[in-house]
C-alpha positions as a Markdown table, in Angstrom:
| # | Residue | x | y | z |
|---|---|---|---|---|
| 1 | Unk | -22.5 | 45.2 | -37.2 |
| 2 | Unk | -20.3 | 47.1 | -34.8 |
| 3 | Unk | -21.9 | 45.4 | -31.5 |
| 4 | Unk | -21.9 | 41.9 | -33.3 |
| 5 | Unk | -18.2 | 42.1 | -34.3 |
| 6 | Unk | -17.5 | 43.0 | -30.7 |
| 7 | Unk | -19.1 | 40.3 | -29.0 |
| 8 | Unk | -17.4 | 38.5 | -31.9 |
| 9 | Unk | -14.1 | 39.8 | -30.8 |
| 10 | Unk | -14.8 | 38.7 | -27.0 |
| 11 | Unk | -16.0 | 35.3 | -28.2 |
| 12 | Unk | -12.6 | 34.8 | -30.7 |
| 13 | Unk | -10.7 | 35.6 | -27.4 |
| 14 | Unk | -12.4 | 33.2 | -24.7 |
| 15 | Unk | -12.6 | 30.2 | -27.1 |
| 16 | Unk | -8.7 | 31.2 | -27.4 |
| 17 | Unk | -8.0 | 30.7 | -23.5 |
| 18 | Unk | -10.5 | 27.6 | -23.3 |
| 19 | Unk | -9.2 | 26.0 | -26.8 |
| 20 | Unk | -5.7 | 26.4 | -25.0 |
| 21 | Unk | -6.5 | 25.7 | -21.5 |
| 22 | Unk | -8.0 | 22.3 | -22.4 |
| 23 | Unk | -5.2 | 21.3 | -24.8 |
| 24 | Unk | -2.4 | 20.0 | -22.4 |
| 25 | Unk | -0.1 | 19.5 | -25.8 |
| 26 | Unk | -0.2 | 23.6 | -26.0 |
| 27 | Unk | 2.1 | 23.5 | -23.2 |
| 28 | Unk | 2.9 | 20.7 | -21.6 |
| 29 | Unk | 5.7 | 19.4 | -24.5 |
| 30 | Unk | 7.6 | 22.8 | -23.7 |
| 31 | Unk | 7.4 | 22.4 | -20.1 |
| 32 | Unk | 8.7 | 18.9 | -19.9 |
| 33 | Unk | 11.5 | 19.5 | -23.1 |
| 34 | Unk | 12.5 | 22.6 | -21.1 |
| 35 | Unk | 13.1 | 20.3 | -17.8 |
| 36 | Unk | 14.7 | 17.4 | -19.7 |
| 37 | Unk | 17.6 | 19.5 | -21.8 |
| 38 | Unk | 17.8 | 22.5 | -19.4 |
| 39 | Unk | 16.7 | 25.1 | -21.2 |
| 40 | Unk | 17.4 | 28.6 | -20.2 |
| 41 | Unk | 13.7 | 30.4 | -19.4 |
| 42 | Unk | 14.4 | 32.7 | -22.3 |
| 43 | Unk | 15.0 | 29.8 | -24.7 |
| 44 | Unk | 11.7 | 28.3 | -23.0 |
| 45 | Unk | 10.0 | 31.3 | -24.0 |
| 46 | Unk | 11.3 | 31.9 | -27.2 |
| 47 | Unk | 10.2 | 28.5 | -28.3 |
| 48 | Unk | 6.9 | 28.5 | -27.0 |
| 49 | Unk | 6.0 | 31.7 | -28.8 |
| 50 | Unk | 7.6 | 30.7 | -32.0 |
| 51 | Unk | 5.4 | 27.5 | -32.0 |
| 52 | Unk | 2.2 | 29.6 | -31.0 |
| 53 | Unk | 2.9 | 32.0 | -33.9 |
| 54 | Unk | 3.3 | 28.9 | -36.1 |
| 55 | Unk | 0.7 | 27.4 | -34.7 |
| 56 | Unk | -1.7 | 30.1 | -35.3 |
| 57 | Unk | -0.7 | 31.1 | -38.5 |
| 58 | Unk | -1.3 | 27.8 | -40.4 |
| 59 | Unk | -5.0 | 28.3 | -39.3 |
| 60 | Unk | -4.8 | 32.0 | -40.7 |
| 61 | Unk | -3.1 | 30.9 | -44.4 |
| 62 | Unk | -5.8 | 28.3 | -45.1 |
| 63 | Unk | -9.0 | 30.6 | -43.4 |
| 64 | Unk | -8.0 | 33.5 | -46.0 |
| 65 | Unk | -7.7 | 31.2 | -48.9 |
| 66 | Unk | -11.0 | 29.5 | -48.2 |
| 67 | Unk | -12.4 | 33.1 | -47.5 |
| 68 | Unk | -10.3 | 34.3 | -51.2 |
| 69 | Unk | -11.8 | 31.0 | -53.2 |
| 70 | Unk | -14.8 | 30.8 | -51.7 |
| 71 | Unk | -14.6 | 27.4 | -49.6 |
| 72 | Unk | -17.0 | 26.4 | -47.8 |
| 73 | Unk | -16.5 | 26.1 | -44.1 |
| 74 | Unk | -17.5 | 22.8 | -44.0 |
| 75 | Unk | -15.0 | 21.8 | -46.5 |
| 76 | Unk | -12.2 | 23.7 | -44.3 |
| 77 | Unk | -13.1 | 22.3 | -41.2 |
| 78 | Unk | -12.7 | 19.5 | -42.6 |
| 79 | Unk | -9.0 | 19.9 | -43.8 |
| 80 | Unk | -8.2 | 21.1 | -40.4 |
| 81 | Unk | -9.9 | 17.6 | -38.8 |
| 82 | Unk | -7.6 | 15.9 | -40.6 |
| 83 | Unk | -4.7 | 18.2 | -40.2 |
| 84 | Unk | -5.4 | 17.3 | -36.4 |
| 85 | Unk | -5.7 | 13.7 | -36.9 |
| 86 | Unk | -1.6 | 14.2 | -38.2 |
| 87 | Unk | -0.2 | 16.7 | -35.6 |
| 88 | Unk | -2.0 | 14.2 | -32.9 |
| 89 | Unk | 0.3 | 11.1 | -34.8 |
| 90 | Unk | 3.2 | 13.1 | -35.4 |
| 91 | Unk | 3.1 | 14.1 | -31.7 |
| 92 | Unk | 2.8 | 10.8 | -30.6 |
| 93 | Unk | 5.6 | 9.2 | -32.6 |
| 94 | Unk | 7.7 | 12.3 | -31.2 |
| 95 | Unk | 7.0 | 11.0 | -27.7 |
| 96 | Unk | 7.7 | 7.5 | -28.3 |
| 97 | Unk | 10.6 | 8.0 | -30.2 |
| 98 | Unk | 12.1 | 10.6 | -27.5 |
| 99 | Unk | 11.0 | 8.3 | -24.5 |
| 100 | Unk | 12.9 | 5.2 | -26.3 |
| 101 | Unk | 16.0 | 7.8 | -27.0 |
| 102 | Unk | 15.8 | 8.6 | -23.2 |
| 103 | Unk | 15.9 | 5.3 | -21.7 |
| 104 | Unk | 18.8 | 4.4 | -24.0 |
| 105 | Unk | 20.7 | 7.3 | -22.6 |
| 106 | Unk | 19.6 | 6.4 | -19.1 |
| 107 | Unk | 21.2 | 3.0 | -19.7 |
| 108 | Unk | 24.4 | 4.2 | -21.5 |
| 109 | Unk | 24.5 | 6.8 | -18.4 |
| 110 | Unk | 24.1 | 4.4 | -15.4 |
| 111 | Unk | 26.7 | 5.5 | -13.1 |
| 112 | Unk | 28.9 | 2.9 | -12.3 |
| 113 | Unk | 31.8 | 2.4 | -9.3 |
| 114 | Unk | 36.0 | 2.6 | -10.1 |
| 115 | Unk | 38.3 | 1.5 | -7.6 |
| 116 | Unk | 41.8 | 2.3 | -7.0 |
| 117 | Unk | 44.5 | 1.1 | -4.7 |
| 118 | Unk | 47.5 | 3.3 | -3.8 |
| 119 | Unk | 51.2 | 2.3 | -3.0 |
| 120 | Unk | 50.0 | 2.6 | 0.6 |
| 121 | Unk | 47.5 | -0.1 | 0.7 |
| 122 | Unk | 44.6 | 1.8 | 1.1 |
| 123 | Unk | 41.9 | 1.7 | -1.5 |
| 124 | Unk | 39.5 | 4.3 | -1.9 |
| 125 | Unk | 36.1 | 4.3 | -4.9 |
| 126 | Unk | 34.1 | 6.9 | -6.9 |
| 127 | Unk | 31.3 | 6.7 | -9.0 |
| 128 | Unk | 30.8 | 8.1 | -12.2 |
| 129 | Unk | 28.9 | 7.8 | -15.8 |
| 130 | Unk | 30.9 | 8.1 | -19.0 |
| 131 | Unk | 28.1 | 8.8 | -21.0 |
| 132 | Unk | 27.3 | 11.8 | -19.0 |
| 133 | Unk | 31.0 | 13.2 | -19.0 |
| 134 | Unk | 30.7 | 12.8 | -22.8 |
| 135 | Unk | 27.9 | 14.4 | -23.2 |
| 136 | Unk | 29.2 | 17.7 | -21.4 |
| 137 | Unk | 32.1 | 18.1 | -23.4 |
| 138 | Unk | 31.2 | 16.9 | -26.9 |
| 139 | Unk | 27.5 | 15.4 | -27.8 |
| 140 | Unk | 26.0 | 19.0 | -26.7 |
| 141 | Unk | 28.2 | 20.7 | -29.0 |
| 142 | Unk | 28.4 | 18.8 | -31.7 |
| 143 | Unk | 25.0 | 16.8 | -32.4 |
| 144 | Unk | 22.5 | 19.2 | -33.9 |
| 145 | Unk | 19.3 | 19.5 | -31.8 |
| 146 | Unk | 16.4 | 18.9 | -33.8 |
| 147 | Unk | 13.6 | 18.5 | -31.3 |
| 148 | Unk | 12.8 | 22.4 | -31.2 |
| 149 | Unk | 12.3 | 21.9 | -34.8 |
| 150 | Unk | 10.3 | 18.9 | -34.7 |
| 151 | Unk | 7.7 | 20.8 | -32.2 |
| 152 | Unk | 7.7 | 23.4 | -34.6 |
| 153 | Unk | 6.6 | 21.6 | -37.0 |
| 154 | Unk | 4.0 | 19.7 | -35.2 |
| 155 | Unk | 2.4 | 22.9 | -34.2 |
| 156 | Unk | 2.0 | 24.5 | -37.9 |
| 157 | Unk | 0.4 | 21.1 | -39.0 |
| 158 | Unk | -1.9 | 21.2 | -35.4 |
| 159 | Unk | -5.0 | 22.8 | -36.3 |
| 160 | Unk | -6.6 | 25.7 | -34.8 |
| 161 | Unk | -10.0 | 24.2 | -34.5 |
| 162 | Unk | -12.5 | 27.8 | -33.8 |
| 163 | Unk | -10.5 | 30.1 | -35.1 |
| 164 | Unk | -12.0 | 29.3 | -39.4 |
| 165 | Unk | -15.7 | 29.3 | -38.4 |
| 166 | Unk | -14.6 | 32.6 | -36.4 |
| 167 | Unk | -13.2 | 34.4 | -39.5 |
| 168 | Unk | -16.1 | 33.6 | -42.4 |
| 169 | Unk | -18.6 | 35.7 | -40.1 |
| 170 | Unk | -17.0 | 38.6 | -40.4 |
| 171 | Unk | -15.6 | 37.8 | -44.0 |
| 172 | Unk | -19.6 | 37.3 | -44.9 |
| 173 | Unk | -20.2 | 41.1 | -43.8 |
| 174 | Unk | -17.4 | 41.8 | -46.2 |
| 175 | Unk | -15.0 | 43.5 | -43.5 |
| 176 | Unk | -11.7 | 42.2 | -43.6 |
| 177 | Unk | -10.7 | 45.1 | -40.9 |
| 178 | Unk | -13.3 | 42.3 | -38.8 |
| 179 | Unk | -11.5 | 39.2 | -39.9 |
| 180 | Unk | -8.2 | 40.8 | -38.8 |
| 181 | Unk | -9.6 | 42.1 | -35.4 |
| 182 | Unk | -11.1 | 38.3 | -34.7 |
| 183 | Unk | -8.2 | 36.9 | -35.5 |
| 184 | Unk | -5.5 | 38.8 | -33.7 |
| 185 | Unk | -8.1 | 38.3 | -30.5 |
| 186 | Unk | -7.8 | 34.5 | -30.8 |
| 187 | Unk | -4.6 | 34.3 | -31.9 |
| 188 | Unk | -2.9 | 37.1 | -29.0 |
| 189 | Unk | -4.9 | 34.7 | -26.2 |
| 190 | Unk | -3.9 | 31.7 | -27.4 |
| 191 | Unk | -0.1 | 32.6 | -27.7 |
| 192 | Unk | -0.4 | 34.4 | -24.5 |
| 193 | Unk | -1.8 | 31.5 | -22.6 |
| 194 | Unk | 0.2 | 29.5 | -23.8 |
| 195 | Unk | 3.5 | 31.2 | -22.7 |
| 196 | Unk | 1.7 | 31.9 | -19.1 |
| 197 | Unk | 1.1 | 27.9 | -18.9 |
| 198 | Unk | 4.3 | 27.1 | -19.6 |
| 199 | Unk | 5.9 | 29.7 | -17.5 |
| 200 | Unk | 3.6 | 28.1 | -14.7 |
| 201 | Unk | 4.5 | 25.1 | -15.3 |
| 202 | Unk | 7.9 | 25.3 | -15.6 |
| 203 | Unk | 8.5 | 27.3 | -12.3 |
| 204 | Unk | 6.0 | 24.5 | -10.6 |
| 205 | Unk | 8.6 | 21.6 | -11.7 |
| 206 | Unk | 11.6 | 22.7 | -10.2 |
| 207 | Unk | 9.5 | 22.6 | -6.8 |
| 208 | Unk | 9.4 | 18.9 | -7.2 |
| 209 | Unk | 12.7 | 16.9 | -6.0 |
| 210 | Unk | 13.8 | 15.1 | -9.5 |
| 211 | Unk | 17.2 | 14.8 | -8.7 |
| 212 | Unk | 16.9 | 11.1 | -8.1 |
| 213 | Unk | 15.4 | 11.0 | -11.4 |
| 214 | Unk | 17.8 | 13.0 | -13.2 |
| 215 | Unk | 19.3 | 9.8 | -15.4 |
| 216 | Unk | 15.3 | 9.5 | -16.6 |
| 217 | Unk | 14.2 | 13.1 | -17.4 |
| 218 | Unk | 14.1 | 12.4 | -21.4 |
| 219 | Unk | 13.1 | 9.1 | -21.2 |
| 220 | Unk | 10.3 | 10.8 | -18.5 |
| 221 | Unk | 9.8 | 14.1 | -21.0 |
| 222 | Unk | 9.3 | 11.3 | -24.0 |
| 223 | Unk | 6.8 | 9.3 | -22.0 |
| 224 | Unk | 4.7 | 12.9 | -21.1 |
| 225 | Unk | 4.3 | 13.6 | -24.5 |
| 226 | Unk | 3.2 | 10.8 | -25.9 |
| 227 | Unk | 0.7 | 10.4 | -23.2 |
| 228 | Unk | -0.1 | 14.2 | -24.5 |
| 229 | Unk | -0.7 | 13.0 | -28.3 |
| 230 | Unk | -2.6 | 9.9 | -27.0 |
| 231 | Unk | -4.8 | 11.7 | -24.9 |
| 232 | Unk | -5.7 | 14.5 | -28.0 |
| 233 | Unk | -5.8 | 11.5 | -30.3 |
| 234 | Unk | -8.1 | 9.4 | -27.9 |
| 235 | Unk | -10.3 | 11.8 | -25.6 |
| 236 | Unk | -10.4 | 15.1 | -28.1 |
């Protein structure tokens, strides 16, 4: 049992970094939200790992209660297929709804030419966007920010696919000391792969010059995500 639940143990964490590595909307939602509203790196983090635990944990709740009552695995796969089949909708009415949002702004933000003629004669221009001064001063202050919240809650309902069937193995042997050692293996690679991605991520799109783009970046960061939730929906 000992040299099962260890091979166990190295499976748990492998399908971890593959089930994360394939999943683009494990990281790529930070990475482009991160851009878009200039988060700080710790904020970036700190998000990311919140979600991770989230995400994680929802898998955990419903693999002990099927192991508690008895469910079958089939019946708890399942739940977390259609749990999946959600997260994937909610992620890509998130994405649509942001990338609408963003072009909005983009339009209310076009910057836009003043002139001004002095006593002298001579007459001089500048260009500016109101939107943008607004936004500075009272629209980041004042409007709560909910789209850390909404990506919360997208991961708890996203499902963690391996991570049931790896559990009842050890649970069948009766060693819950086994279901807790699978699980923190999967769980403590995904997390961590996920907050290496995004760090990577993150550092490799401030090599790119987006300055032109800056009036786009949440119309841009709404357009990636969807393309995220339609390519989990879509392709698996």
């Amino acid at each position: 049992m000992r040299h099962g639940l260890g091979l166990l143990t190295m499976t748990a964490a492998s399908l971890g970094l593959i089930h994360t590595l394939v999943g683009p909307d494990h990281y790529v939602p930070f990475t482009v939200i991160s851009r878009a509203r200039n988060w700080s790196f710790g904020k970036t983090m700190g998000m990311t790992l919140l979600c991770g635990v989230g995400h994680i944990l929802s898998s955990v709740v419903l693999g002990f209660i099927g192991i508690a009552f008895g469910i079958a695995v089939a019946k708890l796969e399942f739940t977390e297929f259609w749990r999946g089949e959600i997260a994937a909708w909610l992620l890509i009415a998130f994405g649509f709804l942001y990338m609408v949002w963003g072009l909005r702004q983009a339009v209310k933000n076009k910057p836009h030419a003043h002139l001004h003629v002095h006593e002298d004669g001579e007459v001089h221009g500048h260009i500016h966007a109101h939107q943008e001064q607004h936004a500075h001063f009272h629209a980041r202050k004042e409007e709560p920010n909910l789209t850390p919240w909404i990506l919360f809650a997208i991961f708890v309902l996203g499902p963690c696919e391996p991570l049931i069937p790896l559990m009842m193995y050890p649970a069948a042997q009766g060693s819950l000391a086994g279901v807790c050692r699978v699980t923190a293996a999967f769980g403590m690679t995904t997390i961590m792969t996920m907050m290496v991605l995004v760090a990577l991520t993150r550092w490799g799109i401030q090599l790119f010059p987006l300055k032109l783009f800056e009036r786009f970046m949440h119309a841009l960061a709404g357009g990636t995500i969807l393309s995220c939730g339609l390519a989990i929906r879509f392709f698996g």
